[in-house]
DRENRO-928745 format. One record per residue (C-alpha): residue number from 1; residue in three letters; x, y, z. Coordinates in nm, 3 decimals. Example, Ala and Ser with C-alpha at 12.3 -4.5 7.8 and 13.67 -1.06 7.14 Angstrom:
# DRENRO-928745
<node seq="1" type="ALA" xx="1.230" yy="-0.450" zz="0.780"/>
<node seq="2" type="SER" xx="1.367" yy="-0.106" zz="0.714"/>
This chain:
# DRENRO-928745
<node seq="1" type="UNK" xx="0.697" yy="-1.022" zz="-1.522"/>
<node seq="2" type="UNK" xx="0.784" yy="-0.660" zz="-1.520"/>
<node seq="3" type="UNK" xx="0.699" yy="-0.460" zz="-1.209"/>
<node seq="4" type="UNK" xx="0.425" yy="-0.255" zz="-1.360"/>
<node seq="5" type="UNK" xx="0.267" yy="-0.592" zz="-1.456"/>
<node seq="6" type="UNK" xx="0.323" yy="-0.757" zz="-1.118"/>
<node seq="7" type="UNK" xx="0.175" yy="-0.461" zz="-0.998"/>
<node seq="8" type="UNK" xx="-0.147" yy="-0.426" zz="-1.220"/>
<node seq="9" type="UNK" xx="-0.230" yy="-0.822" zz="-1.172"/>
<node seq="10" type="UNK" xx="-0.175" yy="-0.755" zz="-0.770"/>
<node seq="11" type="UNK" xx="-0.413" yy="-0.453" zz="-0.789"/>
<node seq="12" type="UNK" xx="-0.693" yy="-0.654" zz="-1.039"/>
<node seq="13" type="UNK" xx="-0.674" yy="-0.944" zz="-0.801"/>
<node seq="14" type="UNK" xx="-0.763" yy="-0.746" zz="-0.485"/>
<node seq="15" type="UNK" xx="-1.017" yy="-0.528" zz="-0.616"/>
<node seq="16" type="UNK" xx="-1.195" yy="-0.841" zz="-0.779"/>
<node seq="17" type="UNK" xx="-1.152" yy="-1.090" zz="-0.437"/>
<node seq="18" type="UNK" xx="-1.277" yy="-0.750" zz="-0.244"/>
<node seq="19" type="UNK" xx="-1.601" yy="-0.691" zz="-0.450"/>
<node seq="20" type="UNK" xx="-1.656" yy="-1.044" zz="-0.461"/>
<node seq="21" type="UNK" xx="-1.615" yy="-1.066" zz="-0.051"/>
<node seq="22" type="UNK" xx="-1.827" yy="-0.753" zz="-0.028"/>
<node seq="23" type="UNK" xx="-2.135" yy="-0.905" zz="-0.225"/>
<node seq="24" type="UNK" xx="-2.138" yy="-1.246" zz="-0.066"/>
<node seq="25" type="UNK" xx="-2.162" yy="-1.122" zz="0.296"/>
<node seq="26" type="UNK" xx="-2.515" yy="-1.043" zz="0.310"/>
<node seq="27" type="UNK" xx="-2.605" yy="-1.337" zz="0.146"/>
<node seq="28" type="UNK" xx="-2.657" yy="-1.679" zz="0.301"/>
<node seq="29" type="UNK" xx="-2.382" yy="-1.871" zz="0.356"/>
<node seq="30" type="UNK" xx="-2.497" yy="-2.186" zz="0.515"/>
<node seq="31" type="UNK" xx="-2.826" yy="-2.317" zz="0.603"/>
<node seq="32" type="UNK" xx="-2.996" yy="-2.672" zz="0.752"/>
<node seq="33" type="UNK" xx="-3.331" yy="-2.885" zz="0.760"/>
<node seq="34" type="UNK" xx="-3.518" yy="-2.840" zz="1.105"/>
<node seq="35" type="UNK" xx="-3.532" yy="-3.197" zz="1.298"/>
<node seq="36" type="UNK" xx="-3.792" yy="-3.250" zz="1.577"/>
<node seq="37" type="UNK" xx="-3.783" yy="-3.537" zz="1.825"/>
<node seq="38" type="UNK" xx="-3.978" yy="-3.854" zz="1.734"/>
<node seq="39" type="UNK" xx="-4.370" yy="-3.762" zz="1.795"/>
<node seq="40" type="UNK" xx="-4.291" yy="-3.390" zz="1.793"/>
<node seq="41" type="UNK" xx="-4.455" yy="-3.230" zz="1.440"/>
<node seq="42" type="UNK" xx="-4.156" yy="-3.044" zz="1.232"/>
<node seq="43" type="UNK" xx="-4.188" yy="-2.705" zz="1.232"/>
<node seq="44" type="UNK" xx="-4.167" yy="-2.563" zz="0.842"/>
<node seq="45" type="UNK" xx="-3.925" yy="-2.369" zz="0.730"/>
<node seq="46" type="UNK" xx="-3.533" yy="-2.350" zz="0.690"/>
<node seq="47" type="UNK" xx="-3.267" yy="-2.198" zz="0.897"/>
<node seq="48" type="UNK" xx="-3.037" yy="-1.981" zz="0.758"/>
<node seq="49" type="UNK" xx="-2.757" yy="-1.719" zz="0.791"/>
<node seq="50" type="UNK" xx="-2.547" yy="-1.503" zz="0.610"/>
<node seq="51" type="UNK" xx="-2.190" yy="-1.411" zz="0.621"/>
<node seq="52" type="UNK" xx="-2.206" yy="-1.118" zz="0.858"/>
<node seq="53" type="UNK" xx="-2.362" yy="-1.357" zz="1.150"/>
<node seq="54" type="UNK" xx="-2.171" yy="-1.662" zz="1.072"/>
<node seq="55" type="UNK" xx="-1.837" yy="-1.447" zz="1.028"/>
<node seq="56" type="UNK" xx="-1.869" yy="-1.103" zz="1.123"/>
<node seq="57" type="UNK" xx="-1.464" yy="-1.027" zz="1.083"/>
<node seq="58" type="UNK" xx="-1.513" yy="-1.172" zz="0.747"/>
<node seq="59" type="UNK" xx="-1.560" yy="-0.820" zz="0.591"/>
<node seq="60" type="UNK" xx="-1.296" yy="-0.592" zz="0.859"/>
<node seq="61" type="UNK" xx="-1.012" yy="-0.812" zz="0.722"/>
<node seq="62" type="UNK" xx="-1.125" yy="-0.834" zz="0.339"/>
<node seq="63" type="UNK" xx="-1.118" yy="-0.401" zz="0.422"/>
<node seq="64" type="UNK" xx="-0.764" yy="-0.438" zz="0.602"/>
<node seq="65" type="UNK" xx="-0.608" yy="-0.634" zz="0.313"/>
<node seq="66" type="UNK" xx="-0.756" yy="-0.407" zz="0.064"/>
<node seq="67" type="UNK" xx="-0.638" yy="-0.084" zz="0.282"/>
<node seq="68" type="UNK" xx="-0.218" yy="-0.260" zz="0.289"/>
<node seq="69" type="UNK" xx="-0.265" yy="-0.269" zz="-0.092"/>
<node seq="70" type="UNK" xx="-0.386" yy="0.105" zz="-0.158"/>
<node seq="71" type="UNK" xx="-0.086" yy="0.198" zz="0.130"/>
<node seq="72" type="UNK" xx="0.135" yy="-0.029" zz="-0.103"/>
<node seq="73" type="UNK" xx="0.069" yy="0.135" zz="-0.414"/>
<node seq="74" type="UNK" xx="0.153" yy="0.533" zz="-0.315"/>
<node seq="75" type="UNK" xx="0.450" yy="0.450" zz="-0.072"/>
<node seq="76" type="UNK" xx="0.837" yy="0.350" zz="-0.127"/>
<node seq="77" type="UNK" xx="0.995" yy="0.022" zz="-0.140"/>
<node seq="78" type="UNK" xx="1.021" yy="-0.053" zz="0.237"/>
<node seq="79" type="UNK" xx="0.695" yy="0.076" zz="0.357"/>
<node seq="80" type="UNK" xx="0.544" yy="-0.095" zz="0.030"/>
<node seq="81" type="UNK" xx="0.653" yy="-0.415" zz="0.121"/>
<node seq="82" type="UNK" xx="0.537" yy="-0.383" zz="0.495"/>
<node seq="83" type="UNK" xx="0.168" yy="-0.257" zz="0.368"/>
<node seq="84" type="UNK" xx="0.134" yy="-0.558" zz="0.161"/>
<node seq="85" type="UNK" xx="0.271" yy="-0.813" zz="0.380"/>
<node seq="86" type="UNK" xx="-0.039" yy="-0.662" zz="0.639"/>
<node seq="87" type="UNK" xx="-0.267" yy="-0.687" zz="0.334"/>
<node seq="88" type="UNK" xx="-0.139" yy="-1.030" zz="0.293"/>
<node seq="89" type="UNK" xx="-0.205" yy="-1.072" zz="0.682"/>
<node seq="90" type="UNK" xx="-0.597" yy="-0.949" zz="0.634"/>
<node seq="91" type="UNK" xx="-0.670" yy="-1.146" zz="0.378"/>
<node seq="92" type="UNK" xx="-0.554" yy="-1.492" zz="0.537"/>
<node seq="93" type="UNK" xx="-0.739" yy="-1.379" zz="0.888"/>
<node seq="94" type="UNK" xx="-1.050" yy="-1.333" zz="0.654"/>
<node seq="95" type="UNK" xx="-1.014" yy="-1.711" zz="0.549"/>
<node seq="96" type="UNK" xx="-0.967" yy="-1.861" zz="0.919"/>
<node seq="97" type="UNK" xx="-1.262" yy="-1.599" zz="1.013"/>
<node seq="98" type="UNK" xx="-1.464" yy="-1.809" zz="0.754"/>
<node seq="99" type="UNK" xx="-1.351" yy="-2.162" zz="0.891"/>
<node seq="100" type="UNK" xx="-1.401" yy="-2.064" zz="1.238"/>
<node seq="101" type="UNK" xx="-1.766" yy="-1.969" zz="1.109"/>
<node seq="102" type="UNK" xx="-1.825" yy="-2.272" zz="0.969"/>
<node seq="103" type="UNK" xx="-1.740" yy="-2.441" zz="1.313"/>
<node seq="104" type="UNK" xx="-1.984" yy="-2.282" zz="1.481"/>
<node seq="105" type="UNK" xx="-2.224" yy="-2.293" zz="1.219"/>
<node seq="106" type="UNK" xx="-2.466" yy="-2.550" zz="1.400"/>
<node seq="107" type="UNK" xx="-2.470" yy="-2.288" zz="1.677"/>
<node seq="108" type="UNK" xx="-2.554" yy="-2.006" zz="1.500"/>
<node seq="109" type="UNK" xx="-2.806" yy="-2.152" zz="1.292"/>
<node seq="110" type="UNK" xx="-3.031" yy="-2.285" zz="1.604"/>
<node seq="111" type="UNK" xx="-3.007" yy="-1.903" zz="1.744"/>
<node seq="112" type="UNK" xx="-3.175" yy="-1.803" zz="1.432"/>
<node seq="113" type="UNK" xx="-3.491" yy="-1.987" zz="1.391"/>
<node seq="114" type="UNK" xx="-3.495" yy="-2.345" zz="1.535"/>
<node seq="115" type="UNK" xx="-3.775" yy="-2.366" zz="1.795"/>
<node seq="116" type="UNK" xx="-3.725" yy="-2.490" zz="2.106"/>
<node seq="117" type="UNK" xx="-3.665" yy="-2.889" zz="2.131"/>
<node seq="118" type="UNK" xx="-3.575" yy="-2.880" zz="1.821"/>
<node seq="119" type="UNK" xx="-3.241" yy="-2.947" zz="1.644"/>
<node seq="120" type="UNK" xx="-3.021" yy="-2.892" zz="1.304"/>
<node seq="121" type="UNK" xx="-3.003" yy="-3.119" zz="1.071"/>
<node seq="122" type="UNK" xx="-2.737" yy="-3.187" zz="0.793"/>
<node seq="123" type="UNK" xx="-2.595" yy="-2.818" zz="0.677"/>
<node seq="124" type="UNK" xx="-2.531" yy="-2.681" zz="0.326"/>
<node seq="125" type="UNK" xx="-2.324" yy="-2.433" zz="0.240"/>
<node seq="126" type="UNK" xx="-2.496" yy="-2.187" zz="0.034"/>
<node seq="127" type="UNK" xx="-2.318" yy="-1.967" zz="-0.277"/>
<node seq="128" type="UNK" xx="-2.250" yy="-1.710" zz="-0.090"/>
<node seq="129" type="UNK" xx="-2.009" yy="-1.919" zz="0.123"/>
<node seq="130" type="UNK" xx="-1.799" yy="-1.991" zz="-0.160"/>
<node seq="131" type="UNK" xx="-1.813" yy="-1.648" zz="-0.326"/>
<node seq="132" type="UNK" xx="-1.672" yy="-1.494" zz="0.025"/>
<node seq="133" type="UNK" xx="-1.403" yy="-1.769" zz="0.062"/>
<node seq="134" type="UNK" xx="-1.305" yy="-1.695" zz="-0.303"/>
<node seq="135" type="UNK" xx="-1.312" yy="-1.339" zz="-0.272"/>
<node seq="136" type="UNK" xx="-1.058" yy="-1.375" zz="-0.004"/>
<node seq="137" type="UNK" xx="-0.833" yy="-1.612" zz="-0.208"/>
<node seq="138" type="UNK" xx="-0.828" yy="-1.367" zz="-0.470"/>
<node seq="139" type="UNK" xx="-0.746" yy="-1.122" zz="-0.223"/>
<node seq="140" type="UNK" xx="-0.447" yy="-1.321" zz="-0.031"/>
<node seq="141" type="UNK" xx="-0.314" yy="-1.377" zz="-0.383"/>
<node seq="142" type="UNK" xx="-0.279" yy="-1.008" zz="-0.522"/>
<node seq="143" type="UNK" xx="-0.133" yy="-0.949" zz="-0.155"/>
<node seq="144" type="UNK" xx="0.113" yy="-1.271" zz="-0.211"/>
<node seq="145" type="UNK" xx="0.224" yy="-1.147" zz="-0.558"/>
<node seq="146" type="UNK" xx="0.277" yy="-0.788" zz="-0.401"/>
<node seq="147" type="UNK" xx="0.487" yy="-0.930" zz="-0.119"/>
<node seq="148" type="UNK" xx="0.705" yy="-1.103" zz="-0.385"/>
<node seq="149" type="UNK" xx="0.747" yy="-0.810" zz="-0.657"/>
<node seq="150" type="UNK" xx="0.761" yy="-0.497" zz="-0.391"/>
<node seq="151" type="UNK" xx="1.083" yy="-0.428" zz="-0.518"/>
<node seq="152" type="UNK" xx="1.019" yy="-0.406" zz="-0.848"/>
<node seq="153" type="UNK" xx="0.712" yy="-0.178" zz="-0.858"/>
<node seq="154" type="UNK" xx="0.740" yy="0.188" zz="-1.018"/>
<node seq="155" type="UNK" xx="0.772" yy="0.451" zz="-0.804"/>
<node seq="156" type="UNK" xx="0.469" yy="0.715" zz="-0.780"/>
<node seq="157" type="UNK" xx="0.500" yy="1.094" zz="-0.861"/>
<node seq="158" type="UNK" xx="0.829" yy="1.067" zz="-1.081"/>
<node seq="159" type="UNK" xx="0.754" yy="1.321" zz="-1.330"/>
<node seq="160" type="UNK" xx="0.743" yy="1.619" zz="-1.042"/>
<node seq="161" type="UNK" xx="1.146" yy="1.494" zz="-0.945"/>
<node seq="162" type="UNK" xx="1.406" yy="1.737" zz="-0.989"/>
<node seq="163" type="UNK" xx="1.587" yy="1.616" zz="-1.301"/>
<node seq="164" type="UNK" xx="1.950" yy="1.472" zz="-1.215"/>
<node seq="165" type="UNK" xx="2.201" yy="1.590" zz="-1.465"/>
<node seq="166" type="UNK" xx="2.460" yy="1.345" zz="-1.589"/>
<node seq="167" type="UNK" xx="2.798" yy="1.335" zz="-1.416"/>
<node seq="168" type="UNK" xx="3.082" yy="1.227" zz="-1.638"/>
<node seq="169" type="UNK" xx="3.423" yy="1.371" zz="-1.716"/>
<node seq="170" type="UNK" xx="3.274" yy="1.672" zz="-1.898"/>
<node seq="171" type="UNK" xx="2.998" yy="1.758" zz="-1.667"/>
<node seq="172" type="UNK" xx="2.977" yy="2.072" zz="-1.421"/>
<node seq="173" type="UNK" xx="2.731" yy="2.128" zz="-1.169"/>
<node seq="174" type="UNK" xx="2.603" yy="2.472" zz="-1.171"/>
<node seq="175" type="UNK" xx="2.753" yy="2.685" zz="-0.904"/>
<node seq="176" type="UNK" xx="2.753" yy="2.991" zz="-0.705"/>
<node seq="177" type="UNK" xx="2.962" yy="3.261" zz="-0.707"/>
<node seq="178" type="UNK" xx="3.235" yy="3.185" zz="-0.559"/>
<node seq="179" type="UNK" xx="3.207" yy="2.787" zz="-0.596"/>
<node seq="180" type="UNK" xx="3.385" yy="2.587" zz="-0.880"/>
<node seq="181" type="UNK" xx="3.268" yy="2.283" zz="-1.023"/>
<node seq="182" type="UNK" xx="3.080" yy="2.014" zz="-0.803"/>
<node seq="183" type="UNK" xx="3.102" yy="2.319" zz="-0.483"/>
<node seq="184" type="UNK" xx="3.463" yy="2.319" zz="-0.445"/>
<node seq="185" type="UNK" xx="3.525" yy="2.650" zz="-0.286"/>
<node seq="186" type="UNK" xx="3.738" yy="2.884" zz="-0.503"/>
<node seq="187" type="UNK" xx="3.848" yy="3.131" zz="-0.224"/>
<node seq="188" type="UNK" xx="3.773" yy="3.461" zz="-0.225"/>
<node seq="189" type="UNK" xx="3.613" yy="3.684" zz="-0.546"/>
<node seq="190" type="UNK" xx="3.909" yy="3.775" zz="-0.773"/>
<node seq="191" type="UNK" xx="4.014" yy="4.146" zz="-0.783"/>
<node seq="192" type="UNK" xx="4.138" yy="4.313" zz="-1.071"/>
<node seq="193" type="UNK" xx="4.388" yy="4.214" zz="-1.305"/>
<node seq="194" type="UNK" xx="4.741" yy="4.236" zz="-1.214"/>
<node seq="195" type="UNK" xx="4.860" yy="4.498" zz="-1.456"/>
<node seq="196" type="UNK" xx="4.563" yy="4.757" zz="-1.329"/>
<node seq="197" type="UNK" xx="4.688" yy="4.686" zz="-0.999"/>
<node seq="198" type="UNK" xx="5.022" yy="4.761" zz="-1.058"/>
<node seq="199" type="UNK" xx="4.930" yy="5.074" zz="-1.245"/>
<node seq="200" type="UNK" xx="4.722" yy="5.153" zz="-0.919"/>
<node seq="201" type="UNK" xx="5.035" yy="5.106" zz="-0.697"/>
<node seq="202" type="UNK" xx="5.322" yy="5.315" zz="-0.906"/>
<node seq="203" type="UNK" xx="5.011" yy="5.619" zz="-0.932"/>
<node seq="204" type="UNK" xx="4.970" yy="5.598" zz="-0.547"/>
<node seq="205" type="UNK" xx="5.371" yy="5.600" zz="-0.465"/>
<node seq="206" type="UNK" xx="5.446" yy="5.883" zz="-0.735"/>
<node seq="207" type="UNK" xx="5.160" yy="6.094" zz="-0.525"/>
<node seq="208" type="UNK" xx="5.368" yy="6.073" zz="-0.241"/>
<node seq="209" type="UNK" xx="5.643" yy="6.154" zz="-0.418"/>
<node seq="210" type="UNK" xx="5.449" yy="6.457" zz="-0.536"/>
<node seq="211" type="UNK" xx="5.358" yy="6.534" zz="-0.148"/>
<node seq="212" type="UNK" xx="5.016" yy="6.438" zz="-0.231"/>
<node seq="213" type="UNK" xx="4.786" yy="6.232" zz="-0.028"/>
<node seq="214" type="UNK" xx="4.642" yy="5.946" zz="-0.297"/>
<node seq="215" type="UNK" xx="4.351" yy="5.896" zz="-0.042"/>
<node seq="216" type="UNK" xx="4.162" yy="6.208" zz="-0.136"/>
């Protein structure tokens, strides 16, 4: 799988686990049958609650691991790699936040409605439960598949580069003026030719000759 690939099915998979998260958290996740003592009449109803009371760090990690991948997709290799591994990170806290939900799922469903002396009965897991825990596997697995192609993701913002020219035998680097090739130095600027110098030097000596001064 080419990078641009690995990074396209990463991105698909944590958008889709995210939405999916998102939707199922207001919805109920698990609800029960009210049981009353023997010779106590049952009080109607059933007892429910969604994601955001059974699990309310469901959604902050979903939002963490989606954050590491958006930070992974406009930042270099290293960095890249870190962002994803904390996206990776959020997504598997949002699956223990859902388990440690369910444990205390007895709990949270007699704070909601149960009346006094009276207790849960069997619980069922409702669709949003396993929308949410989906979401979140969908989520840890773009995250996992970012972790594991990092390296070979395109870089962002390529086309604004300075373009590198060639080096080879043949090639010169553009220089200053008084740089060669590559910014060897080439001294100082050269002065005349020789045989205007020379020509300089005899007309200066035959002034003196003359009794002139060859400085006016």
């Amino acid at each position: 799988m080419t990078g641009s690939r690995a990074r396209g099915v990463a991105l698909a998979l944590t958008a889709a686990g995210a939405i999916l998260a998102a939707a199922s958290a207001g919805s109920t996740w698990v609800s029960a049958r009210v049981l009353a003592p023997i010779g106590v009449a049952e009080v109607g109803g059933t007892p429910a609650v969604t994601g955001t009371v059974l699990a309310p760090a469901f959604m902050p990690l979903v939002l963490v691991a989606a954050a590491g991948m958006l930070v992974g997709l406009f930042t270099g290799p290293r960095l890249r790699r870190a962002a994803l591994v904390v996206s990776a990170l959020g997504a598997a806290g949002a699956l223990v936040a859902v388990g440690t939900g369910w444990g205390a799922a007895e709990a949270a469903l007699t704070a909601a409605t149960v009346p006094a002396g009276q207790t849960v009965g069997a619980q069922s897991a409702g669709a949003g439960l396993a929308a949410g825990v989906t979401g979140a596997v969908l989520v840890l697995a773009g995250a996992v598949l970012g972790v594991g192609t990092a390296g070979r993701w395109p870089g962002t913002g390529r086309r604004y580069d300075v373009p590198v020219r060639p080096e080879g035998p043949g090639s010169v680097t553009p220089s200053r003026d008084n740089e060669g090739p590559r910014g060897t130095q080439l001294g100082p600027r050269a002065g005349p030719p020789p045989q205007i110098a020379d020509r300089r030097e005899d007309s200066a000596w035959d002034a003196l000759d003359r009794g002139e001064d060859p400085t006016l």
